[in-house]
N, C-alpha and C positions, 0 to 999 in steps of 0.2 A: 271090305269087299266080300260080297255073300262067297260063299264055300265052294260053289262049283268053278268058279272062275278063278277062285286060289293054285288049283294045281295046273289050269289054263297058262296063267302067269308065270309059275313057276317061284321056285324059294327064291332065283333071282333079282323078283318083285321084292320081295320081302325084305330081303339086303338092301336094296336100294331104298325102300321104305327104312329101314330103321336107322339108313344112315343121315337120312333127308330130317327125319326125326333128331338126331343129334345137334344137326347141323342148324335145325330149327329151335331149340333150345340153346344153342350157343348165341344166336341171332336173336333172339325175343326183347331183349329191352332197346335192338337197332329198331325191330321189324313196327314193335307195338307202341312207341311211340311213347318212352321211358316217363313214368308218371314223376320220378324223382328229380326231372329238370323244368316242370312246369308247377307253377304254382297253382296248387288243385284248386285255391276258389277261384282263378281265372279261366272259369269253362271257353269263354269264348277265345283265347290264345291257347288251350286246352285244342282245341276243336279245328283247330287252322292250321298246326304244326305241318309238317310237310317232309316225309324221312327221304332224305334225300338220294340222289343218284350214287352210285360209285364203279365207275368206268375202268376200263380196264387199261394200264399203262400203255401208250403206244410207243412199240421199239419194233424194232425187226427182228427176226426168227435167229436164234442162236445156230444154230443147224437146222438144213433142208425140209421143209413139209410132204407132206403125200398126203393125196385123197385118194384113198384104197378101196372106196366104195362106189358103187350108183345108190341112188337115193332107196334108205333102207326104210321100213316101219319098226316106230319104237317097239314091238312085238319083237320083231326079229333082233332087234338090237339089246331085250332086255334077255333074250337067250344066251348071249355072251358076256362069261363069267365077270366078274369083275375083275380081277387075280389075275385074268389073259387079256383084258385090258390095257391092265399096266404095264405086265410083263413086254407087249406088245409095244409099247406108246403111244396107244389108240386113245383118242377124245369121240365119242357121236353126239355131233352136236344138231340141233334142231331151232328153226327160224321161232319168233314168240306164235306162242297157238299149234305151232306146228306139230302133226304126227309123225310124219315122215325126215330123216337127216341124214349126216353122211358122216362115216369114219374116216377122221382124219391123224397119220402118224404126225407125232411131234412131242417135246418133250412140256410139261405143263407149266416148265417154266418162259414157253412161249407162246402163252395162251391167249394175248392179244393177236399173233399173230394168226394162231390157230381157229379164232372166231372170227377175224376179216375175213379169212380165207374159204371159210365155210359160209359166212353169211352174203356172201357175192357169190360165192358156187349154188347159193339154193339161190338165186334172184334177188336178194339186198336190193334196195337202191343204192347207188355208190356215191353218192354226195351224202345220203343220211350216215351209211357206215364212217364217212371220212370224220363224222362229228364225234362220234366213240362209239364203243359196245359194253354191253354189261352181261354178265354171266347169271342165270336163273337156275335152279334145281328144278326139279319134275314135279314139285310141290309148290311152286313159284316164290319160297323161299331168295334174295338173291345172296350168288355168293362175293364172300369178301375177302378171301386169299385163294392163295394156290393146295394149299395143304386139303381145303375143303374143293375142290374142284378133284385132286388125286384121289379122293377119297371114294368121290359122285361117280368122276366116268361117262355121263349121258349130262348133258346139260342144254337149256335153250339161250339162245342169243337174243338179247332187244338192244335196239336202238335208243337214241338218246327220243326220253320224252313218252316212249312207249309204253303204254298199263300193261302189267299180264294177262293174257287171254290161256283162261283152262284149255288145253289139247283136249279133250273128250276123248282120245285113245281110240275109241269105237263105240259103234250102238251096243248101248247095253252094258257100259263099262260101267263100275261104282266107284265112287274116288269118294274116302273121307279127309273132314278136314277140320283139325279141332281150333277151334275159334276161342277164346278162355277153360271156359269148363266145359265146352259141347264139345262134341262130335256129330259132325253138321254131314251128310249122305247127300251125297249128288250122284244124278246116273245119267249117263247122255243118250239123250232123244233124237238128236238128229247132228250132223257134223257140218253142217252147209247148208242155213246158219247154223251157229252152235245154241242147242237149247239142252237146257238138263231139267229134269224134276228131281225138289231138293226137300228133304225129311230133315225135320229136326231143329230145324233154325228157328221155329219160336215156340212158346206153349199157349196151353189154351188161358194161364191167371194174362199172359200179355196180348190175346186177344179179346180179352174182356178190358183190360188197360186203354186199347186204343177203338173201342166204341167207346169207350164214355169217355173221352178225351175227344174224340173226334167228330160222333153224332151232332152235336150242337150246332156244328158249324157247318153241315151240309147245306150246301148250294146245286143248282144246276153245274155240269161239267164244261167245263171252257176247251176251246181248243187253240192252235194257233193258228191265227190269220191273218197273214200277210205282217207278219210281227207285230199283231198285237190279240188279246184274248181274247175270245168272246164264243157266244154261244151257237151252237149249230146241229141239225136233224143227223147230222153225223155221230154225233155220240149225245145217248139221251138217258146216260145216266145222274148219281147225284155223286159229289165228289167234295172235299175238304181235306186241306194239307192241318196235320197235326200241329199245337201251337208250341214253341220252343220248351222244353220240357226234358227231366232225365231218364222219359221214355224213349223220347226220340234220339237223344245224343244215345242214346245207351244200343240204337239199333243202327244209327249211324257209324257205330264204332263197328259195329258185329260183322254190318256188309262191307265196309270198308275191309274189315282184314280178311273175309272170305274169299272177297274178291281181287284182293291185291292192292287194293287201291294207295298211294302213297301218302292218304290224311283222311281223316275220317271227314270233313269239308269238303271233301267230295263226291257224297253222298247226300243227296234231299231228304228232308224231313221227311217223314212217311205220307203219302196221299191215301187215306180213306176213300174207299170206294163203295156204293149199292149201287146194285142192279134190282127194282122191283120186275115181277114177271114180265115177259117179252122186251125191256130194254134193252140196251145195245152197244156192243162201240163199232161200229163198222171197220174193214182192213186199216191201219194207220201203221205209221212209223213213230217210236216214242222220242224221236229227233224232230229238233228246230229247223224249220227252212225258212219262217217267214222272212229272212233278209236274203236276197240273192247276191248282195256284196260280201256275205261271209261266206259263200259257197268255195271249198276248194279248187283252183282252178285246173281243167282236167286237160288231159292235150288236144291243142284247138290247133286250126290253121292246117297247112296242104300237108299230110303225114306222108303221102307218098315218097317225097324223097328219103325221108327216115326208113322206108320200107325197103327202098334201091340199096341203102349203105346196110341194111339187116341182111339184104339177099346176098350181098358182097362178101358177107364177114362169114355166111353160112358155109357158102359153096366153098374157102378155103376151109375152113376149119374141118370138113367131111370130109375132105383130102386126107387130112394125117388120122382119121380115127378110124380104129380096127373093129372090127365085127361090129360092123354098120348091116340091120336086115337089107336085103336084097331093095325091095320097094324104095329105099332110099338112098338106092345108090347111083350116079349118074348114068340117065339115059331112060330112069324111071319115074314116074310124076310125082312120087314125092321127092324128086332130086330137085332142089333152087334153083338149077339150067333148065330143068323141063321146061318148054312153051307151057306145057298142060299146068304149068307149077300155081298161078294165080287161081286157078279155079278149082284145083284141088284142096289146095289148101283155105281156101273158102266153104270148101263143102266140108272140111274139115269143121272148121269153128263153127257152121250152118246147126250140123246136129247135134255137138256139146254145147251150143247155147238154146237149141230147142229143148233138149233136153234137162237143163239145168233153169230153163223160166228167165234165160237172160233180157231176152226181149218183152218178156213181157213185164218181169218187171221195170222194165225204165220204161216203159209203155211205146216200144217199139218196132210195135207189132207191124207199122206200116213198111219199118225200115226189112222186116221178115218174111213179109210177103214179096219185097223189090229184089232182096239177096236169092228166093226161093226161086222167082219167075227168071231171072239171068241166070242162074244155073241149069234150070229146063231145057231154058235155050241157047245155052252153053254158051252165051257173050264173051268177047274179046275184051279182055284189056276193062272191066265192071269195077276189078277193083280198085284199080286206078280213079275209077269217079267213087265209088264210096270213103274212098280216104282226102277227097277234096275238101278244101274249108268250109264251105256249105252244107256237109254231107254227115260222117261219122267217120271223122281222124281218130275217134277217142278209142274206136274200137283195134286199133292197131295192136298197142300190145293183147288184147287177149286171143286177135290173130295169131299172131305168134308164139305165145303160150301156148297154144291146141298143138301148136307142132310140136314143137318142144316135150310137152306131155307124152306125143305119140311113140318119141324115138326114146324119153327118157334117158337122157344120157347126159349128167351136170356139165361136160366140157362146153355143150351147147349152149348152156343157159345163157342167157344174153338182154341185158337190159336199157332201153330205150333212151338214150337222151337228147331231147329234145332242143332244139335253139336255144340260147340262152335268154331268159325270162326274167326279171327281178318281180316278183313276188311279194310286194309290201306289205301287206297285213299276213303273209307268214313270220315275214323277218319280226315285225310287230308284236304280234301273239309271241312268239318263241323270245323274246328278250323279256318280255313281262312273266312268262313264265318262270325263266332264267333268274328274273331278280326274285322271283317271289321264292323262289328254292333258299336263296342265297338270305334274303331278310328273314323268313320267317323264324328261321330255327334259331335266331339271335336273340339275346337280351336287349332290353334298353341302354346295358352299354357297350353294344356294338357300333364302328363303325357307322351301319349302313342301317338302313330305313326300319324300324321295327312296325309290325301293325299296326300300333296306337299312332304312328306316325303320319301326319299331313299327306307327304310322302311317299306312303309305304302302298308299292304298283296293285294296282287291279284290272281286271278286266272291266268293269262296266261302265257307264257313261261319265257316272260323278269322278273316276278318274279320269278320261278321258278327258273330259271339258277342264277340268286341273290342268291337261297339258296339252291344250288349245288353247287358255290365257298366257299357259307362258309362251308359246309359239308365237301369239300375236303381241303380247307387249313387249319382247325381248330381240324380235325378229324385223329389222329395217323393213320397210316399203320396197326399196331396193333389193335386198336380199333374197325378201319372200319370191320378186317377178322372175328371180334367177333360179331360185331354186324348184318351181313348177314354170308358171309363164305365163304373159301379162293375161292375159284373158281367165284363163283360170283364178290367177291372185284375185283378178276382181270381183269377182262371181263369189268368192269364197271369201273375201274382205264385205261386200255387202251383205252377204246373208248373214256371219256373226255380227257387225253392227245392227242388222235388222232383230237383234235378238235369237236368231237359229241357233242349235247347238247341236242334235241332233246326233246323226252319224258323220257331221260336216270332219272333227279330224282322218276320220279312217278313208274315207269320201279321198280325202287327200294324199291318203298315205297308201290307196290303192293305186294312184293315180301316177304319182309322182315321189313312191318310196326310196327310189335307189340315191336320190339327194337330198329329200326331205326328213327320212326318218334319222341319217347320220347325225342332221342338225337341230335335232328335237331328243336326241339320245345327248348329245353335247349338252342344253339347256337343261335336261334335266340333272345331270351330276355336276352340274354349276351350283345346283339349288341344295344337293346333300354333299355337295365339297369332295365328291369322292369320283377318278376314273376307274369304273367297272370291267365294260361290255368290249370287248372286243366281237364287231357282227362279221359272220363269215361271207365269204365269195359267195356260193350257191347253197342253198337250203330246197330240197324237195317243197313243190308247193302245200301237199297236203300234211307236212308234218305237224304242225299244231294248229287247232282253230277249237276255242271251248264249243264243248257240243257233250249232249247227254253220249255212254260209250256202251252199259248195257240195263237189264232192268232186271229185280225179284220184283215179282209180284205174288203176294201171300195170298192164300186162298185161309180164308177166316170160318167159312162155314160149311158142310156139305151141303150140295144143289140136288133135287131129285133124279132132274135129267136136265140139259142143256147147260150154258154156262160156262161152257171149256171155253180156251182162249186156243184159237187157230191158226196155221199159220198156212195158208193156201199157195203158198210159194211155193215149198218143200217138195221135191220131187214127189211123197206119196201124200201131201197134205197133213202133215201133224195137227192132233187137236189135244191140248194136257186138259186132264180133266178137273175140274174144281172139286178139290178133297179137302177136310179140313187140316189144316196144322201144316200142309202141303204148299208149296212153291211152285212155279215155273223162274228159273234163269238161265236167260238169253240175252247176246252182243246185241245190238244195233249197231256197230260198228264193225270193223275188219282190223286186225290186229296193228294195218298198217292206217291207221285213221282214216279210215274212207264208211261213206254210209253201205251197211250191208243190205240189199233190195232183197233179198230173201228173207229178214228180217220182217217183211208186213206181218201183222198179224191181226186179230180183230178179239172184240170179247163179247161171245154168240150171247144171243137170249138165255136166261134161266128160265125155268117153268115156275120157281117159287123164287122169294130172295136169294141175290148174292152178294156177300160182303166181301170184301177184299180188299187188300193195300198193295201199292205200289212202292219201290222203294229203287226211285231211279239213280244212277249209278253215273258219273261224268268223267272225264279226262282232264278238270280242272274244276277248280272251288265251283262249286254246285250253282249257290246263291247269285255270284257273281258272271256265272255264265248264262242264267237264268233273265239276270239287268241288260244283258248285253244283247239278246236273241230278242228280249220283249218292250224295250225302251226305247 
C-alpha cells in the first residue's frame, strides 16, 4: 500500500493484514493446490484439481444474536480495534465483493449462525444461503475454523459455488497480493464494475516467451455468433490462443491464485493479441451469449403481484421502526400508503438508473424515454403496466432496492420470491459441478469417478451426448412420454435417431427438468454403482451456468497514444491505458453470477502496434465451458 494511504488506514489495517498473513501461511498447501498429492508428471490431473468448498456447520445460535449496526464501510469498521471486538462479541461481516457489512453480537462459536444472519440482513437470496455459507478473510484467503475467524474479526460471506470477487475498498485503494514469489499490486479504478490496474504480474523475459510462442499462430480474431466463431468488422484485430505449454500452465496457475479461482482449469490459456495502427475491438462483453437456452432466467411474468405482497410487508414493518426520517413516514410519499407512493418511488429508480447507464446498457433506452414521459405526466397506476409480463417484471427488484438504499436501514432489506419455478439446467449445471468438486480431488481408487474416467462429469457436449445414450437406451418409450409428454418424446426421439445431438439433452432438461433430470441422475449412478446427489427443493436460477467470470489483460508493449481499453459504461468513462508490464483486471460478472452490463468495454485504436494478452478467468473448467457456449 503506497505510504500516504498507510496512516489513512491506520495500524488497524496492518493487524489485520499480518493476521490474514498468518492465516495465509497456515492455509497455503489447502489454498495452492498441494504439489505432494499429485503426481507432478501428470500436468493434466495436475491442472484440473479443484480445492474444494468448506461450509460452515449448520446448527442454531448457542445464545441470542444482535445486529448492532446499519450497514457500515469496511473503513469504518477497520477503525475498530480488534481487542474491542472481541471483548465485545462483535463479527463485521460483508456479502462476497462487498465494501459495505454489518456488526453483528454473538459468540464465534455460532458463526454459522452469525453468517445467515448477516448474509439475509445485507439481501442473500435465501434459498442460495439455505444451501451453506463459507467464511472468506479480506484477503480472500477462506477460513477453516473458528480460532481463525476470532482472530480475523471482519470477514466476507459466499455462497455455495461463488468465486471471490476483490472488494476494491475505494478508488484509489492498492491491495498487494503475493502470488508464489511476487508481489502482485492492484489499485482500483472504478467499483461498479470493478476494474483495477495491476503491476507486477508478469516480466518482460515472459513477454518475450509469449510472442514467440504465440506470433506463429496469429490469425484474424473471431468473435462469437450466435454460438459459433467467426469473423466480423467488429473486431479487426489479429489474435492466437498460446499452444499447451509450461508457459502457459505456469500463468494459469499465477491468475488462478490472484484471483481466487478454486483450480488453476479455470483459467484459458493466454490469447495473444495485435493491434496494427487503427485496429480495433469495438464495445464488447468478454461473455458468451451465443446460446439463449443457457441464459439465466430472470424474473418474467405479471411481477405486479410480487410488488402488492413487497408493499404489504413494508408498510408493517415501518410501524415498529424507530427514527424513521420524516419523508417516510406515513402520510408522506415515501410512505407505502401514499397514493403518490408508485410514482415516487419510480422516480426514485428513474434517476439512480439514469445515472448508473442502467438503461442503457441493457439497451433500454426506449423502455427510459416511456418511464420519463409518464412521470411528466404524472400517470396513474404506470407502474402497474411496466411490471406486466410483456413489459419489464425484471426491473422490480432494483425498484425496490432504490428504496431500500434511500432509507438504508437492514431491517428493511427484503428479498423477492418469486412463484415457484423449477429451473432445470440450474439444477443441471450445479449437480455436475457438485460431482466434479467431489471426483476430482480423488485417486483412481476412490469410489467415485476420477478424470481418466468414461464417467467422470463434464460440462461440454461429448459428456452430454454420454448421458443422452444412456437416457435413450435405458429409458422405456413409456417412460420417456411420462416423464416430458407424447409430443415432445417424439420430436426429441426423431431428432436423435435422425442423428441430432446437439444441445437436444439440455433442450430437454430445460423443458421438462423437474422429472427428467431426477431420472437421468438415477441412470447415471447406476453406471458408477454409487448413490451420490441428493437435489434440493429450490436453487436460485442464476446460481450456476459456466460462463467466463473476469479478465487480465496484459499490456506487452508501450502504445504512443491510443490503445487504452475503455469502458464507456462507467459513470465517468474509464480508459486504462496500455503500459508495458501493466494489466487491466476486471469482473464481467457480479459476484452473484449475473452478467455485469457496465462491464462493456472496447480496445480503442493504437497509433503504432499493440500487443497484448488476454488471460480470461471462468467460474468453471475454462476449456469445458468454452465446448459448451461454442458447440
Amino acid at each position: 500500500m503506497a505510504g500516504n494511504e498507510v496512516a489513512s488506514y491506520g495500524l488497524s489495517f496492518w493487524i489485520v493484514r499480518l493476521s490474514v498473513a498468518i492465516i495465509a501461511i497456515a492455509s497455503l498447501l489447502h489454498f495452492q493446490w498441494n504439489q505432494n498429492i499429485v503426481d507432478t508428471q501428470n500436468q493434466d490431473y495436475e491442472s484440473i484439481q479443484i480445492r474444494p468448498q468448506h461450509f460452515l456447520i449448520a446448527k442454531n445460535a448457542s445464545s441470542p444474536l444482535r445486529i448492532v449496526s446499519q450497514k457500515l464501510h469496511i473503513k469504518e469498521a477497520l477503525e475498530i480495534k480488534i481487542d474491542d471486538l472481541r471483548a465485545k462479541q462483535l463479527v463485521f461481516v460483508m456479502l462476497n465483493g462487498a465494501n459495505e457489512g454489518l456488526l453483528i453480537e454473538g459468540h464465534v462459536n455460532d458463526m454459522y449462525a452469525i453468517a445467515r444472519l448477516g448474509a439475509l440482513a445485507l439481501g442473500a437470496n435465501p434459498q442460495w444461503v439455505e444451501l451453506g455459507v463459507r467464511i472468506f478473510s479480506m484477503d480472500g484467503i477462506e477460513i477453516l475454523n473458528l480460532q481463525q475467524i476470532d482472530l480475523l474479526r471482519r470477514v466476507h460471506i459466499l455462497l455455495e459455488f461463488q468465486i471471490w470477487v476483490w472488494p476494491g475498498i475505494e478508488i484509489g485503494h492498492i491491495q498487494n497480493v503475493i502470488v508464489s514469489n511476487k508481489t502482485i499490486q492492484m489499485k482500483t479504478v472504478s467499483l461498479t464494475p470493478k476494474i483495477f490496474t495491476v503491476s507486477n504480474f508478469f516480466d518482460q523475459d515472459e513477454v518475450d516467451s509469449i510472442l514467440t510462442q504465440g506470433t506463429p499462430y496469429l490469425d484474424a480474431s473471431l468473435v462469437d455468433l450466435n454460438g459459433k466463431e467467426g469473423r466480423s468488422p467488429q473486431r479487426t484485430s489479429m489474435t492466437a490462443f498460446l499452444p499447451p505449454s509450461n508457459l502457459t500452465r505456469t500463468f494459469q496457475k499465477r491468475a488462478a491464485t490472484f484471483a481466487r479461482l478454486p483450480s488453476p482449469s479455470y483459467a484459458e490459456r493466454l490469447h495473444l493479441v495485435r493491434y496494427l495502427a487503427g485496429q480495433l475491438y469495438r464495445p464488447h462483453y468478454d461473455t458468451f451469449d451465443g446460446k439463449p437456452l443457457l441464459h439465466p432466467k430472470e424474473l418474467s411474468g405479471d411481477s405486479y403481484q410480487l410488488y402488492t405482497e413487497w408493499l404489504d410487508w413494508a408498510i408493517i414493518k415501518l410501524e415498529y421502526l424507530e427514527g424513521i426520517p420524516e419523508e417516510f413516514m406515513r402520510g408522506n410519499k415515501l410512505h407505502p400508503s401514499s397514493p403518490d407512493f408508485p410514482n415516487t418511488i419510480l422516480k426514485l429508480f428513474y434517476n439512480w438508473a439514469c445515472n448508473t447507464n442502467f438503461f442503457k446498457a441493457r439497451h433500454d433506452e426506449a423502455w427510459q424515454e416511456w418511464i420519463q414521459s409518464n412521470l411528466e405526466d404524472n400517470e396513474v397506476n404506470f407502474l402497474q403496466d411496466l411490471l406486466q409480463t410483456d413489459a419489464k417484471p425484471n426491473y422490480l427488484p432494483y425498484i425496490i432496492q432504490v428504496w431500500q438504499n434511500t432509507l438504508a436501514r437492514h431491517e428493511l432489506t427484503y428479498f423477492i420470491t418469486p412463484k415457484k419455478e423449477f429451473s432445470g439446467l440450474a439444477h443441471y449445471f450445479r449437480w455436475i459441478r457438485w460431482l466434479k468438486e467431489l471426483n476430482v480431488n480423488c485417486t483412481t481408487s476412490c469410489s467415485n469417478e476420477p478424470p481418466s474416467s468414461e464417467w467422470y462429469p463434464q460440462f461440454d457436449n461429448i459428456f452430454q451426448h454420454k448421458l443422452l445414450d444412456l437416457l435413450i437406451s435405458l429409458t422405456p418409450r413409456e417412460k420417456l412420454y411420462t416423464l416430458t409428454n407424447t409430443s415432445f418424446s417424439q420430436w426429441f426421439l426423431d431428432r436423435y435417431e435422425r442423428g441430432y445431438r446437439g444441445d437436444l439433452l439440455l433442450n430437454a432438461i430445460n423443458d421438462f427438468g423437474e422429472t427428467l433430470l431426477p431420472h437421468l441422475i438415477q441412470l447415471y449412478e447406476s453406471q458408477i454403482n454409487d448413490i451420490l446427489y441428493q437435489m434440493p427443493q429450490n436453487i436460485p436460477p442464476n446460481i450456476y451456468t459456466p460462463q467466463r467470470f473476469a479478465t487480465i489483460f496484459l499490456y506487452l508493449n508501450d502504445v504512443e497514444s491510443g490503445g487504452s481499453t475503455e469502458f464507456p459504461l462507467v459513470s465517468q468513462s474509464i480508459s486504462v491505458k496500455a503500459k508495458a508490464l501493466e494489466a487491466a483486471f476486471f469482473y464481467v460478472q457480479t459476484p452473484i453470477h449475473e452478467i455485469d452490463f457496465l462491464a462493456l468495454h472496447s480496445g480503442n485504436p493504437p497509433n503504432n502496434v499493440k500487443w497484448g494478452a488476454n488471460a480470461f478467468l471462468w467460474n468453471s473448467d475454462a476449456e469445458e465451458g468454452m465446448a459448451l457456449w461454442l458447440r
